[in-house]
KOLFISE-759088 format. One record per residue (C-alpha): residue in three letters; residue number from 1; x, y, z; chain. Coordinates in nm, 2 decimals. Example, Ala and Ser with C-alpha at 12.3 -4.5 7.8 and 13.67 -1.06 7.14 Angstrom:
2
<r res="ALA" n="1" x="1.23" y="-0.45" z="0.78" chain="A"/>
<r res="SER" n="2" x="1.37" y="-0.11" z="0.71" chain="A"/>
This chain:
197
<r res="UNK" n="1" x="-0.70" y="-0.40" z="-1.58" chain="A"/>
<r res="UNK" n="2" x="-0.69" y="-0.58" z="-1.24" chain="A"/>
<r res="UNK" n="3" x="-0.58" y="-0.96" z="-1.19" chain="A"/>
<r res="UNK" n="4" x="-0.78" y="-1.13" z="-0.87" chain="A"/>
<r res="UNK" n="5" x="-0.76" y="-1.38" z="-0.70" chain="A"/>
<r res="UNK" n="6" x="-0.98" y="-1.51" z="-0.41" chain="A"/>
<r res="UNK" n="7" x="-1.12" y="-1.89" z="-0.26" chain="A"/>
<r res="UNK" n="8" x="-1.49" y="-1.77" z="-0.24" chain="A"/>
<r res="UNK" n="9" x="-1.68" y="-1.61" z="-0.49" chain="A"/>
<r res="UNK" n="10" x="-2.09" y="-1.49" z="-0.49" chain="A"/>
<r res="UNK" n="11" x="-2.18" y="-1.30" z="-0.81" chain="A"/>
<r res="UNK" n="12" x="-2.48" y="-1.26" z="-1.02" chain="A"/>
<r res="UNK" n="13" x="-2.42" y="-1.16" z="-1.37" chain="A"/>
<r res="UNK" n="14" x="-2.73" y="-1.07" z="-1.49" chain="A"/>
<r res="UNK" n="15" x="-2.71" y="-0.78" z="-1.22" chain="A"/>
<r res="UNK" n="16" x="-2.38" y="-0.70" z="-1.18" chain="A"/>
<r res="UNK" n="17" x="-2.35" y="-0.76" z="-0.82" chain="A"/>
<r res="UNK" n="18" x="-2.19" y="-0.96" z="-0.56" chain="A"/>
<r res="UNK" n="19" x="-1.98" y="-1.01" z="-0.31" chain="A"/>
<r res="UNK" n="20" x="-1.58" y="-1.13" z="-0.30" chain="A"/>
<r res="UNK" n="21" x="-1.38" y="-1.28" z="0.00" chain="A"/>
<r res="UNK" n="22" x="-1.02" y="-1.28" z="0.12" chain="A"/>
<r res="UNK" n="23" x="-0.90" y="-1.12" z="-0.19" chain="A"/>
<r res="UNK" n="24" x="-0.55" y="-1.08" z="-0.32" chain="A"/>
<r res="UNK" n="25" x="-0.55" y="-0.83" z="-0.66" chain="A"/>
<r res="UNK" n="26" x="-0.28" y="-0.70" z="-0.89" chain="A"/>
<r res="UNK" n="27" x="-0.31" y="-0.39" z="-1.13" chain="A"/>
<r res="UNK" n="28" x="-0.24" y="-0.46" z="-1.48" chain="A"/>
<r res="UNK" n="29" x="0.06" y="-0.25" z="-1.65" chain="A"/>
<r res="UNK" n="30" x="0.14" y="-0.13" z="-1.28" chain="A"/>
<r res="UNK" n="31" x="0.29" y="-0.23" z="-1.01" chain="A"/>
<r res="UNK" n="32" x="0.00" y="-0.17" z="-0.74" chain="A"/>
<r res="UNK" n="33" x="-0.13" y="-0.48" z="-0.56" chain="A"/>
<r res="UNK" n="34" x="-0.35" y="-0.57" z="-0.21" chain="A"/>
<r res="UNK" n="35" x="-0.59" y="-0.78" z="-0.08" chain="A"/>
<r res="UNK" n="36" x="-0.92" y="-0.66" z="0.11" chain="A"/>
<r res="UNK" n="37" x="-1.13" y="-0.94" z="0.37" chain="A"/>
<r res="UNK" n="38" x="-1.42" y="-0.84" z="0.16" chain="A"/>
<r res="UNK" n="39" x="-1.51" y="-0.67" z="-0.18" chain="A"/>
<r res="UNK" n="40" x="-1.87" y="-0.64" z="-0.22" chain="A"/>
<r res="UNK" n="41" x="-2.02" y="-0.49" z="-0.56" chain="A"/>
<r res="UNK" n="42" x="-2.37" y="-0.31" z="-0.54" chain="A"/>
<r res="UNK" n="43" x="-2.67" y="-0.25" z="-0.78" chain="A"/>
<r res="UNK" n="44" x="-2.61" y="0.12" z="-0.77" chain="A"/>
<r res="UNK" n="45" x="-2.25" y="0.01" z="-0.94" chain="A"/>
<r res="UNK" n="46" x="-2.06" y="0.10" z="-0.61" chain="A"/>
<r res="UNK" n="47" x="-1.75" y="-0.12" z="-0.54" chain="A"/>
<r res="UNK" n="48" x="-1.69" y="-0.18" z="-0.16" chain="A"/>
<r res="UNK" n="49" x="-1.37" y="-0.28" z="0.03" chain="A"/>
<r res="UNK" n="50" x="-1.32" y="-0.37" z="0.36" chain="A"/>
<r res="UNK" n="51" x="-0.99" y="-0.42" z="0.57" chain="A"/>
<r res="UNK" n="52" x="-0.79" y="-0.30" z="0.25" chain="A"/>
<r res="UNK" n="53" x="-0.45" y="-0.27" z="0.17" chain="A"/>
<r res="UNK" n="54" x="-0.24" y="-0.15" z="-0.10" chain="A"/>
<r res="UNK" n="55" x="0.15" y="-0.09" z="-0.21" chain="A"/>
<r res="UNK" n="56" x="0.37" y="-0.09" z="-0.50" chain="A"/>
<r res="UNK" n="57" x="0.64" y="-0.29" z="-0.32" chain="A"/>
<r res="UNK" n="58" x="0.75" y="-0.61" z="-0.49" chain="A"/>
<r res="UNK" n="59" x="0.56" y="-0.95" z="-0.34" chain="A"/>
<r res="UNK" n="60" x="0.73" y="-1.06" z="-0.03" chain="A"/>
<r res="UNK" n="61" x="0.87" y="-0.70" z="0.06" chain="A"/>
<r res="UNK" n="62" x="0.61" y="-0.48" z="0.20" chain="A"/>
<r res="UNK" n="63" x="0.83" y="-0.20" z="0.28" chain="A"/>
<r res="UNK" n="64" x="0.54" y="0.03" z="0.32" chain="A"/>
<r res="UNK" n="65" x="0.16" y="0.00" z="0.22" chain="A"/>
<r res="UNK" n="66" x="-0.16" y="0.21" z="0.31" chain="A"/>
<r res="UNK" n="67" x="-0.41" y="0.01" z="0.49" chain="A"/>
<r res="UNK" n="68" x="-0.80" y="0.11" z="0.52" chain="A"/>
<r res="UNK" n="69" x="-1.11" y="-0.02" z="0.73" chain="A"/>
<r res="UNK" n="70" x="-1.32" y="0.08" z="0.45" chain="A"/>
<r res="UNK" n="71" x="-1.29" y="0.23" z="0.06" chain="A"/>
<r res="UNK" n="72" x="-1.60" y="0.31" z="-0.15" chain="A"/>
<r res="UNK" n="73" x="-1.51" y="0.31" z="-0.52" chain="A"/>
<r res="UNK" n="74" x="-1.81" y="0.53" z="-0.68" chain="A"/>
<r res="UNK" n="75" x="-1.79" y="0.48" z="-1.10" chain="A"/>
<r res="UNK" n="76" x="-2.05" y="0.75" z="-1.17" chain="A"/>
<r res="UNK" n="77" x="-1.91" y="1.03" z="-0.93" chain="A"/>
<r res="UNK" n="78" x="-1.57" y="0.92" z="-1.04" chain="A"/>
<r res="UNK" n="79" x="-1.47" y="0.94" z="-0.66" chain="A"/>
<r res="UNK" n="80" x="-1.30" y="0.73" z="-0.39" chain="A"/>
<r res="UNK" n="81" x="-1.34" y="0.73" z="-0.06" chain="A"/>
<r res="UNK" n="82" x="-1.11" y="0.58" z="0.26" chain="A"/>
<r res="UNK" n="83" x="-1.19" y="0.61" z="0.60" chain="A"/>
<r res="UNK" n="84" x="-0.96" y="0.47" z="0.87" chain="A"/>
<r res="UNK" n="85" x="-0.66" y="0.50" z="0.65" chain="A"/>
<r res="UNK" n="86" x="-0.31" y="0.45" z="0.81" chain="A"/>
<r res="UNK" n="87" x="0.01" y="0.46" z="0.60" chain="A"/>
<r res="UNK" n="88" x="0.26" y="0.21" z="0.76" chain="A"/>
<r res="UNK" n="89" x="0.65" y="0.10" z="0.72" chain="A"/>
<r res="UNK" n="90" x="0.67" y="-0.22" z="0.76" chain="A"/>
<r res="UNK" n="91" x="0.39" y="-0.30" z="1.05" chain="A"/>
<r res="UNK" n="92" x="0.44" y="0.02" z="1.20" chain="A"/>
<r res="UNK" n="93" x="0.17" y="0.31" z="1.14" chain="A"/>
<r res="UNK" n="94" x="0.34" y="0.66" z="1.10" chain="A"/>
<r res="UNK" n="95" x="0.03" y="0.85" z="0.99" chain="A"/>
<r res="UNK" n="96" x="-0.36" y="0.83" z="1.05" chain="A"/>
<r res="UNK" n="97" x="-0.61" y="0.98" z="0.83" chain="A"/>
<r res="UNK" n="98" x="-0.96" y="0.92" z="0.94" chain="A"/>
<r res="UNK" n="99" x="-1.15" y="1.02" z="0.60" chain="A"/>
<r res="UNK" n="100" x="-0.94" y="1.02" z="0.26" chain="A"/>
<r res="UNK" n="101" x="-1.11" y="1.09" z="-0.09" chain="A"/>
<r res="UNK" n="102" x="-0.93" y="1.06" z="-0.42" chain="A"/>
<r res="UNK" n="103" x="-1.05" y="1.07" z="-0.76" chain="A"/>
<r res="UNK" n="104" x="-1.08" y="0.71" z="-0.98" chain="A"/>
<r res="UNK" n="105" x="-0.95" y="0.89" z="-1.28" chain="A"/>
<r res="UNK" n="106" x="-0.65" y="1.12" z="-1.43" chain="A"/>
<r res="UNK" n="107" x="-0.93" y="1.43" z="-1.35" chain="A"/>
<r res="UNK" n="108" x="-0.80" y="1.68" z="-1.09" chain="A"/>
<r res="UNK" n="109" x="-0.98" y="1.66" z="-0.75" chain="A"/>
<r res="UNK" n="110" x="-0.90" y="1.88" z="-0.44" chain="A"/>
<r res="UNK" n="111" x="-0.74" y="1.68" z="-0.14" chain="A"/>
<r res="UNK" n="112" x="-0.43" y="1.46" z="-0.01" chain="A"/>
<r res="UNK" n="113" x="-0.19" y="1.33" z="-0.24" chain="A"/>
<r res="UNK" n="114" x="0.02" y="1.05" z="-0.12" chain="A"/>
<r res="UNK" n="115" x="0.21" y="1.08" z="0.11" chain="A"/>
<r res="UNK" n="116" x="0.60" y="0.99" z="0.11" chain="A"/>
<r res="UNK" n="117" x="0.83" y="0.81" z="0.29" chain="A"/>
<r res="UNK" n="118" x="1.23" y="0.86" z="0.32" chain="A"/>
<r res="UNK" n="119" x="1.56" y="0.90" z="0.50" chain="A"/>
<r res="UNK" n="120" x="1.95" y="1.10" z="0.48" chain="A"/>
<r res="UNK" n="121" x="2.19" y="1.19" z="0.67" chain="A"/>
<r res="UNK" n="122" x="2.07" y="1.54" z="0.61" chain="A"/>
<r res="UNK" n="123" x="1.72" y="1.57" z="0.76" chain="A"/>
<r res="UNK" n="124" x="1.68" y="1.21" z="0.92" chain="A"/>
<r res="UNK" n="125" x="1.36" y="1.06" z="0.86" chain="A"/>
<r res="UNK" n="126" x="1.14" y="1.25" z="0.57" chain="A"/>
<r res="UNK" n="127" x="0.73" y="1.21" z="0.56" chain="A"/>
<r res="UNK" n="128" x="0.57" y="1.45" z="0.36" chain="A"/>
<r res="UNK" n="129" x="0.20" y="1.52" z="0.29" chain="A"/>
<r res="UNK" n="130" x="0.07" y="1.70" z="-0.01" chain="A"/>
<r res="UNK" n="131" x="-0.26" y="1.90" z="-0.03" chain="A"/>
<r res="UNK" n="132" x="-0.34" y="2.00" z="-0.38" chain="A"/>
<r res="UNK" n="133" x="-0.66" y="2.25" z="-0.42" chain="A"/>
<r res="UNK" n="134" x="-0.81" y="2.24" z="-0.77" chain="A"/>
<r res="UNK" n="135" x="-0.87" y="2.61" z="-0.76" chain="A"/>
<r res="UNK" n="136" x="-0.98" y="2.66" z="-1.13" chain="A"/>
<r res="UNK" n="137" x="-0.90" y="2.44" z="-1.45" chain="A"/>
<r res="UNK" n="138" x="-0.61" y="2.67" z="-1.55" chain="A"/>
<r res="UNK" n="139" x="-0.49" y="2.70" z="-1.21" chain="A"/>
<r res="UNK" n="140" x="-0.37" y="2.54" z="-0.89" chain="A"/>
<r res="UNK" n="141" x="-0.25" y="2.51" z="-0.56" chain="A"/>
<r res="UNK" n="142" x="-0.03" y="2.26" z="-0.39" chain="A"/>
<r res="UNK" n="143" x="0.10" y="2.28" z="-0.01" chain="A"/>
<r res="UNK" n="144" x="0.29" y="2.00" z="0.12" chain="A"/>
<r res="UNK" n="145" x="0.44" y="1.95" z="0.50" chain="A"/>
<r res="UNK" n="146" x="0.73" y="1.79" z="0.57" chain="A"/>
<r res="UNK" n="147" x="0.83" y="1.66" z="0.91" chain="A"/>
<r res="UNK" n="148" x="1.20" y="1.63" z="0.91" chain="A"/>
<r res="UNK" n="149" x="1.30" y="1.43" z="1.23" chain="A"/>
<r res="UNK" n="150" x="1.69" y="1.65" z="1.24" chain="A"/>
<r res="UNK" n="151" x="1.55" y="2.00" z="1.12" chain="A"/>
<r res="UNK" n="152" x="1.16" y="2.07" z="1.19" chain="A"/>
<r res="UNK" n="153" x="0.83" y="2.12" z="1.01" chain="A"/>
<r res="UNK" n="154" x="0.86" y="2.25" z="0.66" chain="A"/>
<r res="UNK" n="155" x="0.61" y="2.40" z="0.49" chain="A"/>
<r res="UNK" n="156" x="0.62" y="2.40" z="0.06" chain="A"/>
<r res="UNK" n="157" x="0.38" y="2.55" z="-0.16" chain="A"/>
<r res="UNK" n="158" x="0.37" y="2.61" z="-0.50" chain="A"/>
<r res="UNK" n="159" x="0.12" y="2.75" z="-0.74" chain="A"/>
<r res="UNK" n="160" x="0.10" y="2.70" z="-1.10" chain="A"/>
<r res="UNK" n="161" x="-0.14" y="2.85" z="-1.37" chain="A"/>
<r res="UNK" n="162" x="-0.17" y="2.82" z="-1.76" chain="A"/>
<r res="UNK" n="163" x="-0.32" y="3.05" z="-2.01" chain="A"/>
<r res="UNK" n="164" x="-0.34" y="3.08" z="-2.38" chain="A"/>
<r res="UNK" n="165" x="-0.06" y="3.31" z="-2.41" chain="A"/>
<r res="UNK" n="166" x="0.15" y="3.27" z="-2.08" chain="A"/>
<r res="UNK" n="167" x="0.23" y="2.98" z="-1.78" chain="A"/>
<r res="UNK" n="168" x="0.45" y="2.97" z="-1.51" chain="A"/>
<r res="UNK" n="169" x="0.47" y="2.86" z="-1.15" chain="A"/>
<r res="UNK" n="170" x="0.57" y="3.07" z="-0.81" chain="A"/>
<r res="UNK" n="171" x="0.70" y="2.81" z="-0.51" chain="A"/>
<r res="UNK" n="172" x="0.80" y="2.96" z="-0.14" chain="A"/>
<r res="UNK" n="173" x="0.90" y="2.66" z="0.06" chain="A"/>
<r res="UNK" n="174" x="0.96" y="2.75" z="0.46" chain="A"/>
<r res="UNK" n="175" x="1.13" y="2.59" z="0.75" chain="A"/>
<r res="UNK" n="176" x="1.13" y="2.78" z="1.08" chain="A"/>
<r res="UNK" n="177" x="1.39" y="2.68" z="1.34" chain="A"/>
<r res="UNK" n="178" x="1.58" y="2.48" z="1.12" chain="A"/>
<r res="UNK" n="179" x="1.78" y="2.24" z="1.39" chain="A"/>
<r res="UNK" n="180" x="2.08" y="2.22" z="1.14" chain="A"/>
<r res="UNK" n="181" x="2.13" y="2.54" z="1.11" chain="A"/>
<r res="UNK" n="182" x="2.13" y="2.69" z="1.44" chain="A"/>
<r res="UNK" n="183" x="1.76" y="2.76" z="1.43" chain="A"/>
<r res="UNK" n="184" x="1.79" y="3.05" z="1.14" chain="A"/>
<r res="UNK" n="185" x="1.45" y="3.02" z="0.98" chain="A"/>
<r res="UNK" n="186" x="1.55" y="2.91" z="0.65" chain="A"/>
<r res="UNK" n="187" x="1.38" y="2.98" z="0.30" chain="A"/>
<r res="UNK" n="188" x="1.31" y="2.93" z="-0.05" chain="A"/>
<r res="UNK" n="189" x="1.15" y="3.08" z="-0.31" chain="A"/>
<r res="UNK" n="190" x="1.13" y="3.05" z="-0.74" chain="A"/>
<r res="UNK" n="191" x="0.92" y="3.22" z="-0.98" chain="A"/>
<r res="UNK" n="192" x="0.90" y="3.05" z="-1.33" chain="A"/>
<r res="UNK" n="193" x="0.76" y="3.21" z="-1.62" chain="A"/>
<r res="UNK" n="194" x="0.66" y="3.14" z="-1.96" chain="A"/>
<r res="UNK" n="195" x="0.52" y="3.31" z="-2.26" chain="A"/>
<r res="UNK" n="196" x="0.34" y="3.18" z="-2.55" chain="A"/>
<r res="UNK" n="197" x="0.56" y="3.21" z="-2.91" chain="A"/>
């Protein structure tokens, strides 16, 4: 699932490891793409990438793109790891994470979520960064804060659980001081439920 491209190339097949530089890579099906200085492959099955980046911008329009000094991709815990991570728009870093871990599958892991970029006329500029705590395989927590350049620091949270006879969700989103609104602390909150027919 990944197209790569690189000049220089060391790799022993018989054990699986080796060592790629100045690499350029494309995700199959998706739009993801990067390049890293060096991706080295160990015995242990560990993938190793250093001066990363990555973005889902089309080529020649990297609007934003997370950059990292070092990822370890680890198969057999089915766990990535980024340290040094900046997320930048443009060449400009907005946001520094020194350690970021994220799973290498569609299983739910505790930690960051990306985070997101925008603008309105509204709020200004947008960045938001979601938490999401795996609290129990039927349940879950996420709490995300905004930073709204017009209005303030909001804060969003939202729960969610399933059982066999019910689901639903309860979200209380709060933004203290809101600049737009006089200061008023402004809220919101939504409770979703479902039974089982």
């Amino acid at each position: 699932g990944l197209a790569l491209q690189t000049q220089k190339l060391n790799f022993n097949l018989a054990t699986s490891t080796g060592e790629i530089q100045q690499a350029d890579y494309q995700f199959s099906g998706l739009d993801g793409r990067g390049s890293s200085e060096k991706i080295s492959r160990e015995a242990n099955g560990v993938a190793r990438l250093t001066d990363a980046t990555y973005t889902t911008c089309p080529l020649d329009n990297n609007t934003w793109s997370i950059r990292a000094k070092s990822i370890e991709l680890d198969q057999a815990k089915d766990e990535g790891v980024a340290r040094n991570l900046s997320l930048r728009i443009k060449d400009t870093p907005i946001l520094y994470l020194p350690y970021f871990s994220f799973p290498l599958s569609e299983k739910r892991k505790s930690g960051f979520l990306t985070p997101t970029f925008a603008t309105d006329d509204s709020s200004g500029v947008h960045i938001s960064v979601p938490y999401y705590w795996n609290m129990a395989p039927n349940y879950d927590l996420t709490v995300t804060t905004n930073f709204l350049s017009q209005r303030g620091v909001k804060l969003d949270s939202e729960f969610r659980y399933l059982s066999n006879k019910q689901s639903g969700s309860f979200e209380y989103d709060f933004l203290p001081g809101d600049d737009e609104y006089a200061d008023k602390n402004r809220y919101f909150f939504n409770l979703k439920y479902a039974r089982a027919l």
